[in-house]
N, CA, C and O atoms as CSV, one atom per row, in Angstrom:
chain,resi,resn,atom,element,x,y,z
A,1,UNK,N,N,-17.568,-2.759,-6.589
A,1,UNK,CA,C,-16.248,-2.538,-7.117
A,1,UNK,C,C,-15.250,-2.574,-5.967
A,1,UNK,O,O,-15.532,-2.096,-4.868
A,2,UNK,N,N,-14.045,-3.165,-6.243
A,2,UNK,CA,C,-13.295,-3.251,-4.954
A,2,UNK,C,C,-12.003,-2.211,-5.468
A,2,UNK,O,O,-11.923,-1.973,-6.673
A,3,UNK,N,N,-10.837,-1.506,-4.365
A,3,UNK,CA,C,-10.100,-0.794,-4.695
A,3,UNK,C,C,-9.190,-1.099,-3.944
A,3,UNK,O,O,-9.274,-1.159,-2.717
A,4,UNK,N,N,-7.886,-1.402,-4.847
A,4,UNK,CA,C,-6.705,-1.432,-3.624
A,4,UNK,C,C,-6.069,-0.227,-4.048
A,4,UNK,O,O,-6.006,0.434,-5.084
A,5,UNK,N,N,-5.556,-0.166,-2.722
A,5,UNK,CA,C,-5.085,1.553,-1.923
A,5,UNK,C,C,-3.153,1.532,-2.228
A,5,UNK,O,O,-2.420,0.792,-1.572
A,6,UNK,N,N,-2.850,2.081,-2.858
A,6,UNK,CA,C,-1.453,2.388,-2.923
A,6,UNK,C,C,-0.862,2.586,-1.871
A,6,UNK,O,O,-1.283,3.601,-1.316
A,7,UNK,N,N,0.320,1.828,-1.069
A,7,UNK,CA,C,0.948,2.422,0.303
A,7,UNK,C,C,2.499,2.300,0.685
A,7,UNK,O,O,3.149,1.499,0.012
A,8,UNK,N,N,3.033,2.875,1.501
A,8,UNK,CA,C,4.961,2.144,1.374
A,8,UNK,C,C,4.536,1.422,2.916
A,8,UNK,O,O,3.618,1.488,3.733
A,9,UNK,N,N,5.650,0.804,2.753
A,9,UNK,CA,C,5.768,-0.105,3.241
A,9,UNK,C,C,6.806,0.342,4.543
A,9,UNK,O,O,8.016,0.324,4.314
A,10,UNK,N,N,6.262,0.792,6.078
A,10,UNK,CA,C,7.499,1.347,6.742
A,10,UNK,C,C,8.403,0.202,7.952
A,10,UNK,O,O,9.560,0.184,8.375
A,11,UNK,N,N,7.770,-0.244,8.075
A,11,UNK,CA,C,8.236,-1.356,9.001
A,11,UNK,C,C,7.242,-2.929,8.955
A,11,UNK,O,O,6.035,-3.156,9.048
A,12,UNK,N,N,8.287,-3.669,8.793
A,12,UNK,CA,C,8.080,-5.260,8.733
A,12,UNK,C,C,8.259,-5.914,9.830
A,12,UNK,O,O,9.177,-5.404,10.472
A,13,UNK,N,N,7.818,-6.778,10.321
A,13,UNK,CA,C,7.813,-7.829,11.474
A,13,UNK,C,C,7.350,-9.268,11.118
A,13,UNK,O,O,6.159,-9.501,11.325
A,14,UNK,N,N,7.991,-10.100,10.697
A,14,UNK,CA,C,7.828,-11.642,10.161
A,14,UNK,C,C,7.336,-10.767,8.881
A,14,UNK,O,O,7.864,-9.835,8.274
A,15,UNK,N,N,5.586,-11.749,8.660
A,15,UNK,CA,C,5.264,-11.777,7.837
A,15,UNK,C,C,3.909,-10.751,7.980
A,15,UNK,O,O,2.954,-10.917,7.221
A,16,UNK,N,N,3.901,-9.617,9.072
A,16,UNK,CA,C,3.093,-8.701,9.230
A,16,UNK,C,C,3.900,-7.322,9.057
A,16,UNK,O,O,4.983,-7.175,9.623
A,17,UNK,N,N,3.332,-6.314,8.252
A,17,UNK,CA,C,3.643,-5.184,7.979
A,17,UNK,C,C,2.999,-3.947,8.427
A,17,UNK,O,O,1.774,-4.019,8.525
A,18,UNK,N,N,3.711,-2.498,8.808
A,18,UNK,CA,C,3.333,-1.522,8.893
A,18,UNK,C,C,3.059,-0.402,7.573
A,18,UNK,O,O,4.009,0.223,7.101
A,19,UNK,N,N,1.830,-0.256,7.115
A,19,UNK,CA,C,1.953,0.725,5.692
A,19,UNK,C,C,1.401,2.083,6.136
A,19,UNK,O,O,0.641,2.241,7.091
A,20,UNK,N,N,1.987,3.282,5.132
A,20,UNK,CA,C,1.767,4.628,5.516
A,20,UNK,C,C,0.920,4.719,4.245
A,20,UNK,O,O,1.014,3.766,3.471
A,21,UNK,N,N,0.204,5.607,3.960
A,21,UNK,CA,C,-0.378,6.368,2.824
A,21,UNK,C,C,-1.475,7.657,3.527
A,21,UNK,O,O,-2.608,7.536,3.994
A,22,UNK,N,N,-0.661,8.798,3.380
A,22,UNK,CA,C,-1.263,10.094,3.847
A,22,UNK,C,C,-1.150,9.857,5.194
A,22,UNK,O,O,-2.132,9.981,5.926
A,23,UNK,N,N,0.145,9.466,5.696
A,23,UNK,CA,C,0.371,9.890,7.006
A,23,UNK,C,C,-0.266,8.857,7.924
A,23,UNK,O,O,0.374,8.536,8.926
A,24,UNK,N,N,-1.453,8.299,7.699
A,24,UNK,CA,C,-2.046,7.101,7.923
A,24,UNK,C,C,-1.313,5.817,8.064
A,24,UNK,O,O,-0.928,5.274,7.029
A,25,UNK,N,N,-1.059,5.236,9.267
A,25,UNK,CA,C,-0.759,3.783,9.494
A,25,UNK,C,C,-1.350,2.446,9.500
A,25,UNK,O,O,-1.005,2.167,10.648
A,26,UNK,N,N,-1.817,1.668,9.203
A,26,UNK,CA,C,-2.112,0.583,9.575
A,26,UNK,C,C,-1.389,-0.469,9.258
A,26,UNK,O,O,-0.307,-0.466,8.671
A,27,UNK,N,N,-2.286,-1.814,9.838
A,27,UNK,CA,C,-1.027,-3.570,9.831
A,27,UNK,C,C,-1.614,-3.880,8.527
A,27,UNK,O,O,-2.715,-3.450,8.183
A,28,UNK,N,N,-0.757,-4.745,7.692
A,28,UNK,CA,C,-1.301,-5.118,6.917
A,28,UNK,C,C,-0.511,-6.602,6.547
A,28,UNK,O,O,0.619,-6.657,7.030
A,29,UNK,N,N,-0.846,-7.554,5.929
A,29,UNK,CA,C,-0.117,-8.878,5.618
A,29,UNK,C,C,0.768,-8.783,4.833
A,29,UNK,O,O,0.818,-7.807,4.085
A,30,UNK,N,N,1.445,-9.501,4.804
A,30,UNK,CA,C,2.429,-9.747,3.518
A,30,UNK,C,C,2.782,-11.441,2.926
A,30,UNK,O,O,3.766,-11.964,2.404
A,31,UNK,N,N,1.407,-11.925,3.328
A,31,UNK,CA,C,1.548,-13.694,2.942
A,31,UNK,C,C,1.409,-13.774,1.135
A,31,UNK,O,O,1.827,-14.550,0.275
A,32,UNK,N,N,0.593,-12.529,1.144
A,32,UNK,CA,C,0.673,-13.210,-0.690
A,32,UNK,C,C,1.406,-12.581,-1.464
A,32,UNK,O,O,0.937,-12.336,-2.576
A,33,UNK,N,N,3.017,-12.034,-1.092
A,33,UNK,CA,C,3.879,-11.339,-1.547
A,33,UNK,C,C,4.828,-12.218,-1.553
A,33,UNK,O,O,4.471,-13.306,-1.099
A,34,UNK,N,N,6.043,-12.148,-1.942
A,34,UNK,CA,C,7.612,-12.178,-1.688
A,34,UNK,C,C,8.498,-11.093,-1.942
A,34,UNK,O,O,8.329,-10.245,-2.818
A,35,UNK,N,N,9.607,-11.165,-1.010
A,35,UNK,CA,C,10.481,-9.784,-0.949
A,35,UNK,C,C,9.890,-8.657,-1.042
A,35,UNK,O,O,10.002,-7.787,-1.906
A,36,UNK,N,N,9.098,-8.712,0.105
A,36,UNK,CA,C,8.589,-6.856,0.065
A,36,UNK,C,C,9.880,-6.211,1.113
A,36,UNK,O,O,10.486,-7.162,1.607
A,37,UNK,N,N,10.264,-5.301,1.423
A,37,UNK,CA,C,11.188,-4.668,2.409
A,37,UNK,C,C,10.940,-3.414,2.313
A,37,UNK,O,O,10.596,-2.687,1.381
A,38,UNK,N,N,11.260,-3.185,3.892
A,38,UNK,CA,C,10.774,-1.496,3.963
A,38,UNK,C,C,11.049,-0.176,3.057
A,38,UNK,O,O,12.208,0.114,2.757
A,39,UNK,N,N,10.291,0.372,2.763
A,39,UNK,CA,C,10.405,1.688,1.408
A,39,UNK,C,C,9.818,0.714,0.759
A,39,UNK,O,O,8.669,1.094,0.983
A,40,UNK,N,N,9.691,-0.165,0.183
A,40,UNK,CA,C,8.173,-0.596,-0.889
A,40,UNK,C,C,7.499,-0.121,-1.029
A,40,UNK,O,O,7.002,0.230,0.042
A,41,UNK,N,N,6.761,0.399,-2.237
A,41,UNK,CA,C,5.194,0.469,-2.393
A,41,UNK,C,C,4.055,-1.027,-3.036
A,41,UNK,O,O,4.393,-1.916,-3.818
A,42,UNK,N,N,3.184,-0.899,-2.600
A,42,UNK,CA,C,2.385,-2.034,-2.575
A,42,UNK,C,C,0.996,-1.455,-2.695
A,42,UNK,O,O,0.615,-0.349,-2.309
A,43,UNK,N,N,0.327,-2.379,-3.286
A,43,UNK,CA,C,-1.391,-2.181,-3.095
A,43,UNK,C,C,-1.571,-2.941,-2.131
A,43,UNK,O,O,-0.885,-3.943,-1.929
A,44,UNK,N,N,-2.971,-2.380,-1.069
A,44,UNK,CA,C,-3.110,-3.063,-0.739
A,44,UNK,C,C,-4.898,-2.948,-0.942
A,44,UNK,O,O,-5.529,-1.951,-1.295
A,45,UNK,N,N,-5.466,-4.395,-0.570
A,45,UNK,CA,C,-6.572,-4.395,-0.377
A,45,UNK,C,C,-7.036,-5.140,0.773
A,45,UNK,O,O,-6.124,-5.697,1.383
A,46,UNK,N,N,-8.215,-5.308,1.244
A,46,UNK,CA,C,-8.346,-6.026,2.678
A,46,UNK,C,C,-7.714,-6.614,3.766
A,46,UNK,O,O,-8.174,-7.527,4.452
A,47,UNK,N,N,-6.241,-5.850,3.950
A,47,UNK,CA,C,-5.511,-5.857,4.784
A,47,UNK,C,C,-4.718,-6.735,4.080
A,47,UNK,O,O,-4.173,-7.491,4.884
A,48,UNK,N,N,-4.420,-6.967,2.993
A,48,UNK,CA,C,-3.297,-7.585,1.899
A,48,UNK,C,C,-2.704,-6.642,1.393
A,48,UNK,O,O,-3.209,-5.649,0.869
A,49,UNK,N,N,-1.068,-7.018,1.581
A,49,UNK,CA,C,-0.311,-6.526,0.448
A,49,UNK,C,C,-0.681,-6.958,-0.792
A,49,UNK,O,O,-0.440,-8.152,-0.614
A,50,UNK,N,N,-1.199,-6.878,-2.236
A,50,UNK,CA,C,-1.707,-7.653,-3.129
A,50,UNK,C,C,-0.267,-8.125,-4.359
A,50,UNK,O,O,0.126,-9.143,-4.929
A,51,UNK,N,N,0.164,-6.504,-4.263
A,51,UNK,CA,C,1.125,-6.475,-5.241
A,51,UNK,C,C,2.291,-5.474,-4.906
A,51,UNK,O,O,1.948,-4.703,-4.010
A,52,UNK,N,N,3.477,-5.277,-5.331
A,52,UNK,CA,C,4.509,-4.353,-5.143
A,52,UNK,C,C,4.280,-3.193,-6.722
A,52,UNK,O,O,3.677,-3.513,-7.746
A,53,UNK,N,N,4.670,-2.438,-6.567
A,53,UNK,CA,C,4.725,-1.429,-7.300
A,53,UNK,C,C,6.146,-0.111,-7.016
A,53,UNK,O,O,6.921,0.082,-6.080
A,54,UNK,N,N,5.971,0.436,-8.106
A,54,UNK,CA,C,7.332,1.222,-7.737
A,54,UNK,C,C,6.435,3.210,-7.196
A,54,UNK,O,O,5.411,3.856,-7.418
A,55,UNK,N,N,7.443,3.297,-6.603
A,55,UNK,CA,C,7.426,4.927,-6.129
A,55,UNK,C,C,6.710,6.017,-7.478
A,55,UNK,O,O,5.865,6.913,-7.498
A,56,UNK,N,N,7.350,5.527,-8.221
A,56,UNK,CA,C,6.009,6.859,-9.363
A,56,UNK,C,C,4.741,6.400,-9.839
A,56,UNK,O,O,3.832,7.171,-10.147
A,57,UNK,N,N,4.661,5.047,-9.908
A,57,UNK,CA,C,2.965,4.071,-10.034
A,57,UNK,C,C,2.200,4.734,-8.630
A,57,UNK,O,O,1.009,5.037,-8.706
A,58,UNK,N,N,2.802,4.894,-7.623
A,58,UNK,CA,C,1.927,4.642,-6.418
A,58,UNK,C,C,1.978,6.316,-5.868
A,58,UNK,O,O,1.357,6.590,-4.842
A,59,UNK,N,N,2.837,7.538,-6.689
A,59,UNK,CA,C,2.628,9.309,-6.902
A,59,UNK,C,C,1.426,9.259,-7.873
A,59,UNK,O,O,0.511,10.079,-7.788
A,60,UNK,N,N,1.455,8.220,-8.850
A,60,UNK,CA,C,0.092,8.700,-9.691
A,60,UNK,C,C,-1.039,8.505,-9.703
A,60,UNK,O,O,-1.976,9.150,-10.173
A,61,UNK,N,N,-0.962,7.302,-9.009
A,61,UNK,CA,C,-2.328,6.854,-8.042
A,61,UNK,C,C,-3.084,7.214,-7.277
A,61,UNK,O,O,-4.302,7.035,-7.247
A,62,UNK,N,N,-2.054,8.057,-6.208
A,62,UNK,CA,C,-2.431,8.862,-4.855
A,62,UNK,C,C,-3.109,9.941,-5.815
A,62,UNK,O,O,-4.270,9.833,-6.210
A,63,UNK,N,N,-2.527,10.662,-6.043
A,63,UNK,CA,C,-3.024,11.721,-7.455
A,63,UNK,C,C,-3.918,11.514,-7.273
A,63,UNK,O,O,-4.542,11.879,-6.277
A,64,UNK,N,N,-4.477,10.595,-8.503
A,64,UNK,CA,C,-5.498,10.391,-9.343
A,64,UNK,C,C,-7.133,10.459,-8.099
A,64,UNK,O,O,-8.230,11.016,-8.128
A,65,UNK,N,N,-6.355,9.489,-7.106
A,65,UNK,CA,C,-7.446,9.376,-5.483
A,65,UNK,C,C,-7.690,10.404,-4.751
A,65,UNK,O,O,-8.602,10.471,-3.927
A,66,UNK,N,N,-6.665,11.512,-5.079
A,66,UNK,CA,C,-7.199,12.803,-4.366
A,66,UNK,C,C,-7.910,13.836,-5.088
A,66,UNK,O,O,-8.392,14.889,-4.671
A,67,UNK,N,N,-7.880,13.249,-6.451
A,67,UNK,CA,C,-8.966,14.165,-7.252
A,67,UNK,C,C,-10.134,13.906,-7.549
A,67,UNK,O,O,-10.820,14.610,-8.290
A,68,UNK,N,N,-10.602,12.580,-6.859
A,68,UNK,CA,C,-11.478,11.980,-6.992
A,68,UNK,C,C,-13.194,12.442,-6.355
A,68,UNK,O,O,-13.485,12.170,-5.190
A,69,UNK,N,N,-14.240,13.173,-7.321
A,69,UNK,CA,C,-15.020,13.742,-6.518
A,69,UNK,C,C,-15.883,13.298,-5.237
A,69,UNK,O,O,-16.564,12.273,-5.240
A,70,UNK,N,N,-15.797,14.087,-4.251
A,70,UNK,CA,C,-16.746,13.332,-3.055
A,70,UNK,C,C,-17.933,13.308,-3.443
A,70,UNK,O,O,-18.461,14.061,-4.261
A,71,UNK,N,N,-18.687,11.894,-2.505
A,71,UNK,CA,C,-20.356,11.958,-2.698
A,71,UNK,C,C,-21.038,12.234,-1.740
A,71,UNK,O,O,-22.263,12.289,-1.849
C-alpha cells in the first residue's frame, strides 16, 4: 500500500520545494504540479508533490495519521 503524506509547502526554488509536516523538513519536487506557492498544502509521495489540497483536507489528515495505531 503506498501513502502520500499531507505537507505545506514553505519555500520554493525553481521547480524544487521545501515541505514542513510536524515540524519536519524535507526537498521535495514540484514537476508534476502547477502553481503550487508557498503556504500550499500538497500530498506528497516519493519525494513528489502529487496533488495540492487545501488547509482543512490536510488538519484532517494529519489527525486521522496521528491516531493511527503503532505496530
Amino acid at each position: 500500500m503506498c501513502l502520500g503524506t499531507p505537507a505545506k509547502i514553505v519555500k520554493i526554488e525553481g521547480r524544487e520545494a521545501i515541505a514542513e509536516v510536524g515540524g519536519i523538513q524535507r526537498e521535495v519536487s514540484l514537476e508534476l504540479l502547477k502553481d503550487v506557492k508557498e503556504g500550499d498544502y500538497v500530498i506528497i509521495h516519493a519525494g513528489f508533490a502529487i496533488s495540492k489540497i487545501d488547509e482543512e483536507e490536510a488538519d484532517i489528515m494529519l489527525n486521522i495519521l496521528a491516531h493511527l495505531p503503532e505496530e
